[in-house]
Backbone as CSV, one residue per row, in Angstrom:
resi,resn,N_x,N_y,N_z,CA_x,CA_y,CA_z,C_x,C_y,C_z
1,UNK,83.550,113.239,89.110,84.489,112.120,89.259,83.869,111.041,90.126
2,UNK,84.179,109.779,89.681,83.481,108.448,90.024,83.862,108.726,91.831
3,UNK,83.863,108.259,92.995,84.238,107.900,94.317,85.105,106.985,94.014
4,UNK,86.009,107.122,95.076,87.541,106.098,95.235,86.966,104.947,96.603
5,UNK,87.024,103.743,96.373,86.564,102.793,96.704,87.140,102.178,97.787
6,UNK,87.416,101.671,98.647,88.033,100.925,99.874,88.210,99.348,99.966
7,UNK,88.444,98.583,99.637,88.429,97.326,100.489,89.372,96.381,101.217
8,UNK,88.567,95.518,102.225,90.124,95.487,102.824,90.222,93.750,103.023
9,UNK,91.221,93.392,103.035,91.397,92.309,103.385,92.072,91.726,104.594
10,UNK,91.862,90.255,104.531,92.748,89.801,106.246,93.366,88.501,105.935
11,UNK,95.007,89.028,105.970,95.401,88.055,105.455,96.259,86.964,106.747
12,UNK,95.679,87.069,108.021,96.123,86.466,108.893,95.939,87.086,110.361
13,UNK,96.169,86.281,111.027,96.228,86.893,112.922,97.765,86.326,113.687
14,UNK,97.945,87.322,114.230,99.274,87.280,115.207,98.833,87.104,116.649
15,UNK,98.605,86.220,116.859,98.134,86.885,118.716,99.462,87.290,119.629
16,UNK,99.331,88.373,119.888,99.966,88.903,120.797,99.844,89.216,122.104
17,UNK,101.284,88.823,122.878,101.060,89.523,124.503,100.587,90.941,124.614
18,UNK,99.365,90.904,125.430,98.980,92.365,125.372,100.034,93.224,126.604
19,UNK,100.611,92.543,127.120,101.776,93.587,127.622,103.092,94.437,126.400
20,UNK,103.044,93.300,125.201,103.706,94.161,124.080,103.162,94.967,123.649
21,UNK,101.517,94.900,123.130,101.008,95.789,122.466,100.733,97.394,123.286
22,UNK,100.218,96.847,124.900,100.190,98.106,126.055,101.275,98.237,126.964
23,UNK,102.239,98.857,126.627,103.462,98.953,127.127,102.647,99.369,128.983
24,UNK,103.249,98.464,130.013,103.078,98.549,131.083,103.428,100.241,131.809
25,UNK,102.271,100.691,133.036,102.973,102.066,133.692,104.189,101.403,134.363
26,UNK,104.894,102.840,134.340,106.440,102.582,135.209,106.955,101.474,134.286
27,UNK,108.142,100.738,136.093,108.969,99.912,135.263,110.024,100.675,134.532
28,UNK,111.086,99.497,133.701,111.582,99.937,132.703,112.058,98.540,131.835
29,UNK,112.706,99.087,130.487,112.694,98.212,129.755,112.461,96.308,129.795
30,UNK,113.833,96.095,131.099,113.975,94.990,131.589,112.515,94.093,132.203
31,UNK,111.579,95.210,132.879,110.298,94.507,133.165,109.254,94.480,132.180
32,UNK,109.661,95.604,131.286,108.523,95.183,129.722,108.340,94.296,129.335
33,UNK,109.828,93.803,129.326,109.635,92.600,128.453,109.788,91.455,128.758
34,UNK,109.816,91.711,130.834,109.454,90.133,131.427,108.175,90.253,131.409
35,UNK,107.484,91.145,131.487,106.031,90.615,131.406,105.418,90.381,130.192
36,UNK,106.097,90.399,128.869,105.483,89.990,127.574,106.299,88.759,127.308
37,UNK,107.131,88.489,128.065,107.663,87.223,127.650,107.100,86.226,129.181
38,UNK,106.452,86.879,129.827,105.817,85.754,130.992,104.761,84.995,130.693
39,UNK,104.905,83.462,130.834,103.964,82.179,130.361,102.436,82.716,130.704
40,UNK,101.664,82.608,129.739,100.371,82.375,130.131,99.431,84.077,130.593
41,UNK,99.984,84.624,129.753,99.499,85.977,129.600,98.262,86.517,128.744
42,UNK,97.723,87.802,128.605,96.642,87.916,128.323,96.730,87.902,127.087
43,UNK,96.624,87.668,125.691,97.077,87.491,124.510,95.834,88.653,123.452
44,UNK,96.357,89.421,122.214,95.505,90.514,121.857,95.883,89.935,120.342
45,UNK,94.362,89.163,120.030,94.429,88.697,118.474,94.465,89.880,117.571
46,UNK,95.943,90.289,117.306,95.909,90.732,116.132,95.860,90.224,114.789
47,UNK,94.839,91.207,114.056,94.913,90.873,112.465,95.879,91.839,111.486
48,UNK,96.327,91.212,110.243,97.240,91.682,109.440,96.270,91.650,108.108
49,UNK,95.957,92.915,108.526,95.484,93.479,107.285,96.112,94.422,105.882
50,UNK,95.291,93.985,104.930,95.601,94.796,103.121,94.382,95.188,102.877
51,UNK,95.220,96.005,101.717,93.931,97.047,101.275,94.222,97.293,99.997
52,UNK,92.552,97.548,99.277,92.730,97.603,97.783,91.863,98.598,97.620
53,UNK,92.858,100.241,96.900,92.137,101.248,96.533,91.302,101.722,95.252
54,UNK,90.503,101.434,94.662,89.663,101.754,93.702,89.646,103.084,93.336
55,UNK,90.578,103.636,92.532,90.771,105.209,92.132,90.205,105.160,91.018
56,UNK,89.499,106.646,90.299,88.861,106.666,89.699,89.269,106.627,88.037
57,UNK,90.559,107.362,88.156,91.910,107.572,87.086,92.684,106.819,87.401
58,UNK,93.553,106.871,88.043,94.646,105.991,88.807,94.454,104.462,89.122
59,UNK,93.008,103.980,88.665,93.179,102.638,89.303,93.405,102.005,90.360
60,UNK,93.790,100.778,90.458,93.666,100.063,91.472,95.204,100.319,92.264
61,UNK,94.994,100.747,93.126,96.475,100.965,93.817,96.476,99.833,95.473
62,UNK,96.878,99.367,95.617,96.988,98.462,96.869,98.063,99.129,98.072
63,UNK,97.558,98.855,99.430,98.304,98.996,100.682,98.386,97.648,101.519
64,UNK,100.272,97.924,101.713,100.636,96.759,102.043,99.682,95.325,101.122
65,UNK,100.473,94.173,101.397,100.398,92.965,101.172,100.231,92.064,101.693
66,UNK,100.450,92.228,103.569,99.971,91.024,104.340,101.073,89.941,104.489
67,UNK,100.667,88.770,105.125,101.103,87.765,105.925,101.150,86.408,104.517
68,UNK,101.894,85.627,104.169,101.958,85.050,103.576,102.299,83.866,104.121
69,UNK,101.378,82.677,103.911,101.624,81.773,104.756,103.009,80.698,104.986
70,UNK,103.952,80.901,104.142,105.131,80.572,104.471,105.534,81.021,105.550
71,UNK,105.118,81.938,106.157,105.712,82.923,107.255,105.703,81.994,108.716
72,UNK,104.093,81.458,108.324,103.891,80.085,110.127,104.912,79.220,110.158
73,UNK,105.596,78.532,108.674,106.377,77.445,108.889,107.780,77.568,109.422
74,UNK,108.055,79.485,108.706,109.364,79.377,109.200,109.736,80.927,109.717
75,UNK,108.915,80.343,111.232,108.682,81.588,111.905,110.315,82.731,112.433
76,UNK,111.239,81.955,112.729,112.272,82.464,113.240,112.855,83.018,112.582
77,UNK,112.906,82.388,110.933,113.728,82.991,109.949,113.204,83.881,109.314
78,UNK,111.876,84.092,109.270,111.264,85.508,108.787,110.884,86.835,109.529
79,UNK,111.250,86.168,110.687,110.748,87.255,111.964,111.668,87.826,112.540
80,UNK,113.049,86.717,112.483,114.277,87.358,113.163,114.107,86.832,114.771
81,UNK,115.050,86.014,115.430,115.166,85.964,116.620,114.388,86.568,117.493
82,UNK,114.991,88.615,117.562,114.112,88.874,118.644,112.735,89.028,118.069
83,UNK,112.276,89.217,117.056,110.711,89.269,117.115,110.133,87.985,116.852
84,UNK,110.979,86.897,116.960,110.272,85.948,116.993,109.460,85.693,118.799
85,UNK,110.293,86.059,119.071,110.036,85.808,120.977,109.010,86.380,121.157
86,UNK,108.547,87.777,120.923,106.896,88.032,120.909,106.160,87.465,120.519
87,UNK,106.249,87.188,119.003,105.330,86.524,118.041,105.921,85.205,118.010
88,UNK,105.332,84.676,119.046,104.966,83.260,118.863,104.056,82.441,117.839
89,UNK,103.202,82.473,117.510,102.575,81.970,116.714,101.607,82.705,115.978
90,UNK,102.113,82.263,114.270,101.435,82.863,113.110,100.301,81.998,112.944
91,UNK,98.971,83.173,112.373,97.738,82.545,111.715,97.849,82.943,110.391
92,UNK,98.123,82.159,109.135,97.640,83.121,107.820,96.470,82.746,107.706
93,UNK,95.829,83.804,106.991,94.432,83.148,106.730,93.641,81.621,105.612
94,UNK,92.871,81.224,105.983,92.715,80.521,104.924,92.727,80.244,103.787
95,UNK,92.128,81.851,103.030,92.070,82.059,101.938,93.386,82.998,101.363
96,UNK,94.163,82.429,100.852,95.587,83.397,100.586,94.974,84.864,100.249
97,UNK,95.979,85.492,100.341,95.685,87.076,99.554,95.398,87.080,98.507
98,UNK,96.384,85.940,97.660,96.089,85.996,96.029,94.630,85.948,95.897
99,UNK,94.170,84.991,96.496,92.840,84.536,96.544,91.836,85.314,96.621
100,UNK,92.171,86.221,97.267,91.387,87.367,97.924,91.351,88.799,96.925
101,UNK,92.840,89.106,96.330,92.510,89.672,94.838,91.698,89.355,94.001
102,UNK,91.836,88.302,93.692,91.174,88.100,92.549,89.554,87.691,92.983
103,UNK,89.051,87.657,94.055,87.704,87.882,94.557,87.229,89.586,94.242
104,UNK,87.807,89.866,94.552,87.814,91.519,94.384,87.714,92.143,92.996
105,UNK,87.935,90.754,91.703,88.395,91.332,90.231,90.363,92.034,90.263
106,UNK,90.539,91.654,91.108,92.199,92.504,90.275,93.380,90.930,90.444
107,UNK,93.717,90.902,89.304,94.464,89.709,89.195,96.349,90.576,89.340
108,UNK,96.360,89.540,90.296,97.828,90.348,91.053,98.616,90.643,89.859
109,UNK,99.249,89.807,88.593,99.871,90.376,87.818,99.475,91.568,87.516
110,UNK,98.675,92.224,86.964,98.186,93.311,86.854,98.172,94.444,87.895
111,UNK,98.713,93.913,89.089,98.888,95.143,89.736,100.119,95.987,89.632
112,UNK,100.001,97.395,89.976,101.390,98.398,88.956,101.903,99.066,90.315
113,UNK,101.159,99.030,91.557,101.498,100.133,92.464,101.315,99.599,93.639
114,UNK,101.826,99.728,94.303,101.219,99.285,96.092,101.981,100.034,97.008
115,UNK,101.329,100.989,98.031,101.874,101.750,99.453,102.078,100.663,100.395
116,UNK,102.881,101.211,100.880,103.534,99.963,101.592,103.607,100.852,102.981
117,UNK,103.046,100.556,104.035,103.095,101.415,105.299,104.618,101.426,105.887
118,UNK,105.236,100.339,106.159,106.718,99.928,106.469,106.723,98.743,105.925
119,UNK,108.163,98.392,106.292,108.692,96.611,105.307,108.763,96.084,106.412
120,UNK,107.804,95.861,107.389,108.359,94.402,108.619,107.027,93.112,107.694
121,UNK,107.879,92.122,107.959,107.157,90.889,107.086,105.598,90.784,106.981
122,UNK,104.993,90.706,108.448,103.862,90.910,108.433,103.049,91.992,106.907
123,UNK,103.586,92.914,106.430,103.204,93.877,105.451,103.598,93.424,104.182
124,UNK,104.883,92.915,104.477,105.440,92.568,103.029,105.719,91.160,102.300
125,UNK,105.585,90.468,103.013,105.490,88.692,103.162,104.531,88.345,101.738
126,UNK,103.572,89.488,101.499,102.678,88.696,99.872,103.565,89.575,98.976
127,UNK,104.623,90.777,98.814,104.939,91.370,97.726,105.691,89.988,96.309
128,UNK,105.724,89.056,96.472,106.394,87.946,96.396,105.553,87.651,94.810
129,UNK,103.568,87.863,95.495,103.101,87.578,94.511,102.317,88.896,93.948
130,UNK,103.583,89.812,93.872,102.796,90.810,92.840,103.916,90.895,92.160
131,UNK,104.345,90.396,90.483,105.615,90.689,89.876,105.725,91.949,89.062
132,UNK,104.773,92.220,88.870,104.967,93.246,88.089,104.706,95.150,88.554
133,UNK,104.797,95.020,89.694,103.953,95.911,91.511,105.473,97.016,91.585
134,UNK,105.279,98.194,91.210,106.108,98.895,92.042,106.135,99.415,93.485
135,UNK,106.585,99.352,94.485,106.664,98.762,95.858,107.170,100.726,96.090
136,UNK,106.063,101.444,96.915,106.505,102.774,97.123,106.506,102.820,98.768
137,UNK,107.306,103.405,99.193,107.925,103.684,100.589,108.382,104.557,101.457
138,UNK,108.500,105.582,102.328,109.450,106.431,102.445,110.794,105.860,102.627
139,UNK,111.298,107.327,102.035,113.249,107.061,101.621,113.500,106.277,103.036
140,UNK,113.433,106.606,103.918,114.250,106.787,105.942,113.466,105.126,105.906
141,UNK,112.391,104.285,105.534,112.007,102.936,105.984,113.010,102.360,104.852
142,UNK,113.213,102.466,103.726,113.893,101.814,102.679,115.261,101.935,103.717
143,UNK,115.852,102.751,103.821,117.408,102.376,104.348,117.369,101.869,105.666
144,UNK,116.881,101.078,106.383,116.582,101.263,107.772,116.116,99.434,106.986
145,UNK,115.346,99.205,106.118,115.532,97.904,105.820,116.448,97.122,105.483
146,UNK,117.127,98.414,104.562,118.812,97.854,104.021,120.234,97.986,105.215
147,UNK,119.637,98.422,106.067,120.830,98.777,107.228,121.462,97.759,107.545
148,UNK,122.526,98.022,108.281,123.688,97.278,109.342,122.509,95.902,110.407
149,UNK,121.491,96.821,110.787,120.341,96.297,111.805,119.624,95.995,111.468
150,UNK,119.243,95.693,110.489,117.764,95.531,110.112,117.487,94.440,110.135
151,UNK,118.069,93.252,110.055,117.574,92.011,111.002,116.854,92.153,112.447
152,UNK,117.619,92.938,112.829,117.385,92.736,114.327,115.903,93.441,114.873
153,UNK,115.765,94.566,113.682,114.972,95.156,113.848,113.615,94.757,112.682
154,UNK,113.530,94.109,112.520,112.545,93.057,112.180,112.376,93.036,110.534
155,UNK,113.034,93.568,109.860,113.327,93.358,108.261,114.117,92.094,107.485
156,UNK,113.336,91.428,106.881,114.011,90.514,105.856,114.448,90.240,104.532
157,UNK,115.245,90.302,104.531,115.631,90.833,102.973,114.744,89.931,102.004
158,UNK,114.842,88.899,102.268,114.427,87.731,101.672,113.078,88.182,100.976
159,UNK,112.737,88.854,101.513,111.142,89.506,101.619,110.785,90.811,100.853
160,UNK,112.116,91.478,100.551,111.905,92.802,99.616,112.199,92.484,98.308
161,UNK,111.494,93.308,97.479,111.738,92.984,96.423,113.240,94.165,95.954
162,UNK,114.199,94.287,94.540,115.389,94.869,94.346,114.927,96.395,94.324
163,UNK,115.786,97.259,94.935,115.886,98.973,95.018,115.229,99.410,93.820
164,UNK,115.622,98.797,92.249,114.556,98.952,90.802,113.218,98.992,91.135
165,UNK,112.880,98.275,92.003,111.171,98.556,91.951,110.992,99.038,93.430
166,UNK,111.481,99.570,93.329,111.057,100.597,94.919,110.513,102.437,94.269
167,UNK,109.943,102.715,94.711,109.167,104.078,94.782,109.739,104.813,95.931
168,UNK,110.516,105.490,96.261,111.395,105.959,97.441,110.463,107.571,97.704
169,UNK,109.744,107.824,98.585,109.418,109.264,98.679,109.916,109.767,99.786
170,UNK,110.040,111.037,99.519,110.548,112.309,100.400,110.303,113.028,101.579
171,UNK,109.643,113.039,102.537,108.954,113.730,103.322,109.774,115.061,103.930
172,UNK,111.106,114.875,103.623,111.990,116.484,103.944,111.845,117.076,102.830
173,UNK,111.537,116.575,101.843,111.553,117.617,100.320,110.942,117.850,99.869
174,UNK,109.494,117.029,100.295,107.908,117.175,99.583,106.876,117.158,100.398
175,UNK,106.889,117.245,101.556,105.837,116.879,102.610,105.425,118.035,103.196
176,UNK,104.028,118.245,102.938,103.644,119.871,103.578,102.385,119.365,104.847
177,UNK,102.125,120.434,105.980,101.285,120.006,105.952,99.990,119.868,105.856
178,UNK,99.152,118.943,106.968,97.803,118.878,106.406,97.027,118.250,107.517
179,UNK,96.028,119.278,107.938,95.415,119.698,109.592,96.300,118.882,110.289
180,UNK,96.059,118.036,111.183,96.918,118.164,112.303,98.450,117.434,111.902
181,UNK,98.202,117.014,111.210,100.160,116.501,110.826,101.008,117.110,110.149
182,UNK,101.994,116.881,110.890,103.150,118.134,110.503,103.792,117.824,108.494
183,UNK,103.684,116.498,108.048,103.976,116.432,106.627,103.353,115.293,106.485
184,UNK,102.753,115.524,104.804,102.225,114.446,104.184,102.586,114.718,102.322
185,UNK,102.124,113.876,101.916,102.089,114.392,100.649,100.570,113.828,99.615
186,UNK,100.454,114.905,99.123,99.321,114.187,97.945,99.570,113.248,96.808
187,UNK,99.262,111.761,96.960,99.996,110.990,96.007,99.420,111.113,94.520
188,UNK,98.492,111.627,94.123,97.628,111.523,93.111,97.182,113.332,92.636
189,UNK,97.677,114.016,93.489,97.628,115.497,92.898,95.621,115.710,93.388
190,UNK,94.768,114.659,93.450,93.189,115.355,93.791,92.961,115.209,95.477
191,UNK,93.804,114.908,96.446,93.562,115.269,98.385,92.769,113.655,98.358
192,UNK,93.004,112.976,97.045,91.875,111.419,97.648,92.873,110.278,98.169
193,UNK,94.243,110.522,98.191,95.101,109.378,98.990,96.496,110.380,98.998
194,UNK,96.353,110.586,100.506,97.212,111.553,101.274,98.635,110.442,101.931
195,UNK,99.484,110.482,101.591,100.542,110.035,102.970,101.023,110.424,103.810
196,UNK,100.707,110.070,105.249,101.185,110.697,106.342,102.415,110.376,106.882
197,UNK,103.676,111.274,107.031,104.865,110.473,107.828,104.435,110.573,109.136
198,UNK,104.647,108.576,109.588,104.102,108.568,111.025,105.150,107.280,111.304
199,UNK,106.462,108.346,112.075,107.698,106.962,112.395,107.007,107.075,114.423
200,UNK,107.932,106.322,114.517,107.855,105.791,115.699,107.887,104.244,115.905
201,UNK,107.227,103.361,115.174,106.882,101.971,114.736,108.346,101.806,113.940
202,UNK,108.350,102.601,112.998,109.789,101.901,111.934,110.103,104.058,111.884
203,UNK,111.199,104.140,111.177,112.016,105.288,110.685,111.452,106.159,110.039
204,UNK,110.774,104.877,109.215,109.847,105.812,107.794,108.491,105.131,107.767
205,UNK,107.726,105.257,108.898,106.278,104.438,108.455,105.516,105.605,108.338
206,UNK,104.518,104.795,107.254,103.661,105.959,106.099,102.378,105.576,107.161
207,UNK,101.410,106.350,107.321,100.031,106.127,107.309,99.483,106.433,106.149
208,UNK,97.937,106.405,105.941,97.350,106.517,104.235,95.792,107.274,105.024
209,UNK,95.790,108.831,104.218,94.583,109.150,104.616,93.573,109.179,103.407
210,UNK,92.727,108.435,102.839,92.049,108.263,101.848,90.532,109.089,102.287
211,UNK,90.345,109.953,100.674,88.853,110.429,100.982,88.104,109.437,99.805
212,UNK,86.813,109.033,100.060,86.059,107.473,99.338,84.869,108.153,99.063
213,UNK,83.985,107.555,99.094,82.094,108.253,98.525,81.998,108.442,99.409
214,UNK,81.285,110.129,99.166,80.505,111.192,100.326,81.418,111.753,100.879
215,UNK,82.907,111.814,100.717,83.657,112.526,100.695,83.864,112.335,102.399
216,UNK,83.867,110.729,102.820,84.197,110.260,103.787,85.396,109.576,104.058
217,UNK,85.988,110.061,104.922,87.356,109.664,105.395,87.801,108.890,106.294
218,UNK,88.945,108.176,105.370,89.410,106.989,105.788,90.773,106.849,105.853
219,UNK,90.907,107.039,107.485,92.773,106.647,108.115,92.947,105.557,108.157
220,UNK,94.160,104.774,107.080,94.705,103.561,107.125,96.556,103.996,108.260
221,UNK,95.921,103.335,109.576,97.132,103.748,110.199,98.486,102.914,110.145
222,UNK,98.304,102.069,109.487,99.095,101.071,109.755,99.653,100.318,110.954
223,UNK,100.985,100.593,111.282,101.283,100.540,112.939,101.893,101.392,113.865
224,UNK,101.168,102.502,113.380,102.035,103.509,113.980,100.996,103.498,115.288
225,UNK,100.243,102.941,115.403,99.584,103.276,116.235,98.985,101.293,115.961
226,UNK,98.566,100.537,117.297,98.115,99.017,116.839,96.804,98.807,116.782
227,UNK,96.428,99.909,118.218,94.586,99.829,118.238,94.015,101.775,118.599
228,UNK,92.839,101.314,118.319,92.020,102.459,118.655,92.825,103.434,119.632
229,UNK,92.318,102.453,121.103,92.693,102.446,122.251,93.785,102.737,122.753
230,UNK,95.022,102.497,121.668,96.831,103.178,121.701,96.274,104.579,121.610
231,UNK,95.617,105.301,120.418,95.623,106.209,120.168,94.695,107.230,121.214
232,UNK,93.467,106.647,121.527,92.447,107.565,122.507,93.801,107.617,123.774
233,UNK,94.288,106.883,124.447,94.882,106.922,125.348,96.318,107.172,125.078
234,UNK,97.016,107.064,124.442,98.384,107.651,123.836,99.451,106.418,124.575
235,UNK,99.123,104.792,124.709,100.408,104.292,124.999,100.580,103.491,124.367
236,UNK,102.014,103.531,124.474,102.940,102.982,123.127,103.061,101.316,123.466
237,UNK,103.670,101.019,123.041,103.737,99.466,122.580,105.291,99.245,123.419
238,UNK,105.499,98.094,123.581,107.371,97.716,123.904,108.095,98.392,123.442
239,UNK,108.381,97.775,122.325,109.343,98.424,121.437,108.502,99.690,120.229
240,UNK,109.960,100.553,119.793,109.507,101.143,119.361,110.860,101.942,118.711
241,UNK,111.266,102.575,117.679,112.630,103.096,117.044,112.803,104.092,117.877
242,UNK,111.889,105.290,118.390,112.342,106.015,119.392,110.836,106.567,120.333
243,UNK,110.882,106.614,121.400,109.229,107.409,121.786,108.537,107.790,121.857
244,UNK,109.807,109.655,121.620,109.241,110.816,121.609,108.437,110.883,120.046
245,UNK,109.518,110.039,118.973,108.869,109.871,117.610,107.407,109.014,117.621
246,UNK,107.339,108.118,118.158,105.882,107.119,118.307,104.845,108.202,119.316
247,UNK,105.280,108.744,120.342,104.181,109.883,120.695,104.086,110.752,120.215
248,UNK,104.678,111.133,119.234,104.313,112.887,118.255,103.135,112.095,117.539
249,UNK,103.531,110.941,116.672,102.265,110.354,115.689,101.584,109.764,116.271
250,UNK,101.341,109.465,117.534,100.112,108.921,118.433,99.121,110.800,118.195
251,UNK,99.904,111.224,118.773,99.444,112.837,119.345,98.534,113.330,117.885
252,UNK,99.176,113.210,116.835,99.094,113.719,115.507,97.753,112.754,115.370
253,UNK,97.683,111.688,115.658,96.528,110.457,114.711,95.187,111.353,116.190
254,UNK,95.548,110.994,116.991,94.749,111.100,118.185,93.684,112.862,117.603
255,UNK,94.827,113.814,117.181,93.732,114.912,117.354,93.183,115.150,115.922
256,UNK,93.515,113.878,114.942,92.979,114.102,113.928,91.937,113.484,114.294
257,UNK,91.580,112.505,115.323,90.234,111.441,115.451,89.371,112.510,116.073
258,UNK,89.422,113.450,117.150,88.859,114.203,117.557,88.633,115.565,116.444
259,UNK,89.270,115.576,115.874,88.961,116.934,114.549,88.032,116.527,113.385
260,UNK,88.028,114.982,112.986,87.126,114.032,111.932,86.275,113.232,112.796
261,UNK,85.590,113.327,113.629,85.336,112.310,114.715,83.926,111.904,113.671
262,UNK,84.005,111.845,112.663,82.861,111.262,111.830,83.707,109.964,110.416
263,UNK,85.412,110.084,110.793,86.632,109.528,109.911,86.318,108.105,110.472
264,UNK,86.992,107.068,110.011,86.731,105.966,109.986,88.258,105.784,110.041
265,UNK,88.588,105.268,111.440,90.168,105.259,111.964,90.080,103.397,111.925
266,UNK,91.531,103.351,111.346,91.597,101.894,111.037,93.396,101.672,111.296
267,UNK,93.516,101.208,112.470,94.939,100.448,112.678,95.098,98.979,112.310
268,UNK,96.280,98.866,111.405,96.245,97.467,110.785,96.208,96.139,111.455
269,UNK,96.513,96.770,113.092,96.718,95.334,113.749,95.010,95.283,115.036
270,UNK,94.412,96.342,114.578,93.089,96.029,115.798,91.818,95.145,115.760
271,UNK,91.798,94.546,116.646,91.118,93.691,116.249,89.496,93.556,115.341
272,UNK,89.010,94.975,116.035,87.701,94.952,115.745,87.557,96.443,114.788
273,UNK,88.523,97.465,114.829,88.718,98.661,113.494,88.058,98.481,112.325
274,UNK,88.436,97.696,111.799,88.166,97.051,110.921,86.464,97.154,110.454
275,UNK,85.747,96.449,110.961,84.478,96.130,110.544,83.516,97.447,110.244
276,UNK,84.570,98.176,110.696,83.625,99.613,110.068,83.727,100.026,109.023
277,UNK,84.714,99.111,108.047,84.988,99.868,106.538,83.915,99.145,105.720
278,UNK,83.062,99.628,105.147,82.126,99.583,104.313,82.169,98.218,103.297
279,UNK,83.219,98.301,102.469,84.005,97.088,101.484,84.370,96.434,102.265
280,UNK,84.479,94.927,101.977,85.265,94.036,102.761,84.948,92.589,101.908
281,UNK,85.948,91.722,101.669,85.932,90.479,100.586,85.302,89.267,101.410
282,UNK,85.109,88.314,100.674,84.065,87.334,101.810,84.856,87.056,102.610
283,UNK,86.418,86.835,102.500,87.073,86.052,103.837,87.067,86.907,104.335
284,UNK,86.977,88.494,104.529,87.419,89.052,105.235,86.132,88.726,106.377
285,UNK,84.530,88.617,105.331,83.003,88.683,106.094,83.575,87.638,106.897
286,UNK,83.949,86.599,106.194,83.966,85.192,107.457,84.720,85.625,108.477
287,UNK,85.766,86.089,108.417,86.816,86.660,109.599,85.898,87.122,110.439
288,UNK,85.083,87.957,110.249,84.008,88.998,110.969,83.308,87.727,112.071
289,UNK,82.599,87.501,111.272,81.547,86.087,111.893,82.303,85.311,112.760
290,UNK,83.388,84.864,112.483,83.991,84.019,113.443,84.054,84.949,114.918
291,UNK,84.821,85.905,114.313,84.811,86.877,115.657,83.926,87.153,116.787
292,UNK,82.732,86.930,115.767,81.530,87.678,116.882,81.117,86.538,117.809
């Protein structure tokens, strides 16, 4: 069987207070979030990254969709009040996502499938331009988008596509596990794109453990974890749906890095993760270059 392929794209930067992303020692809530809302702080360019899987049978399957640049103009209304107050200011990238598909050869109509780590905009902001894309999720992030709260808690409807094209999976009914995490499931029946339930970030956020050529492995963490550095050191971010849930899947990602310490660990929002994935589209190269 051919190798399952990787590439990733960057479809924008968030800079963030790094007191949101490194939740401060001590304290409590009330000082978290005076010091991520205090003027003139240390700021942690995050990128909002996608990914396009090259399966050998299965085709082209995509993770998440990225930042869509409508999102800079109308930051409050896609972000929601309180997450607008962190995220102050959106970067999309230059080159749209679309743009960036079809650099790659896959012309978005044609796409049939996409993992979706959670639905906060940042991820789901391009599903807009995939029409013909069934949008797969765990069940617990789908209702948690459709909830009473889910404004508040950073979901926009505006932004999902209808329950018909949702892919709803199970992790109480199908999720076994697999070395250090307590449930995942095999999406493809051959161990080459694994989903990990990893809430803490959202209810139902998926991580994606992909095996690629040489039978080298590749953790797409999404945000269950933002950088490396969350995970070697285990601290959480501001906010978070509950703690003890965001430190079980810190704990879980953390002793899988030490059990694969040859895996290629990739959190969607770090700055520099990234450049170790093999594939990567030219904007993503230019992204690189600018960086350095």
């Amino acid at each position: 069987m051919s190798a399952v392929e990787l590439d990733v794209m960057v479809t924008g930067r968030v800079p963030t207070p790094h007191a949101y992303v490194f939740r401060p020692e001590g304290g409590n809530r009330l000082s978290h979030f005076a010091a991520v809302l205090r003027p003139g702080g240390e700021m942690v360019q995050m990128p909002c990254l996608a990914y396009a899987v090259r399966h050998p049978s299965e085709g082209t399957i995509l993770i998440d969709t990225g930042l869509h640049p409508d999102v800079r103009d109308h930051r409050r209304r896609d972000f929601g009040a309180r997450m607008a107050l962190f995220f102050r200011t959106l970067k999309p990238a230059d080159e749209p996502y679309e743009s960036q598909l079809r650099a790659l050869g896959i012309e978005p109509a044609d796409v049939e499938r996409v993992i979706m780590t959670h639905l906060h905009v940042d991820h789901t902001s391009g599903m807009r331009l995939l029409p013909n894309a069934r949008f797969l999720c765990a069940r617990e992030e789908w209702a948690a988008a459709n909830g009473r709260r889910a404004p508040w808690n950073g979901y926009v409807a505006h932004h999902l596509p209808p329950e018909g094209r949702m892919e709803l999976v199970d992790f109480g009914a199908s999720g076994e596990p697999h070395g250090p995490f307590a449930s995942t499931i095999d999406l493809v029946g051959d161990g080459s794109i694994r989903l990990i339930s990893t809430p803490g970030h959202t209810p139902g956020h998926i991580s994606v453990l992909l095996t690629v050529g040489g039978g080298r492995k590749v953790l797409v963490v999404g945000d269950a974890a933002y950088t490396l550095r969350s995970i070697a050191e285990e601290i959480l971010p501001v906010l978070t749906v509950g703690d003890d849930l965001y430190r079980r899947s810190l704990r879980e990602l953390k002793a899988f890095s030490e059990q694969e310490p040859d895996a290629t660990v990739v959190p969607s929002h770090d700055p520099t993760a990234w450049h170790e994935l093999r594939h990567v589209t030219e904007s993503a190269e230019r992204a690189l270059a600018a960086a350095r």
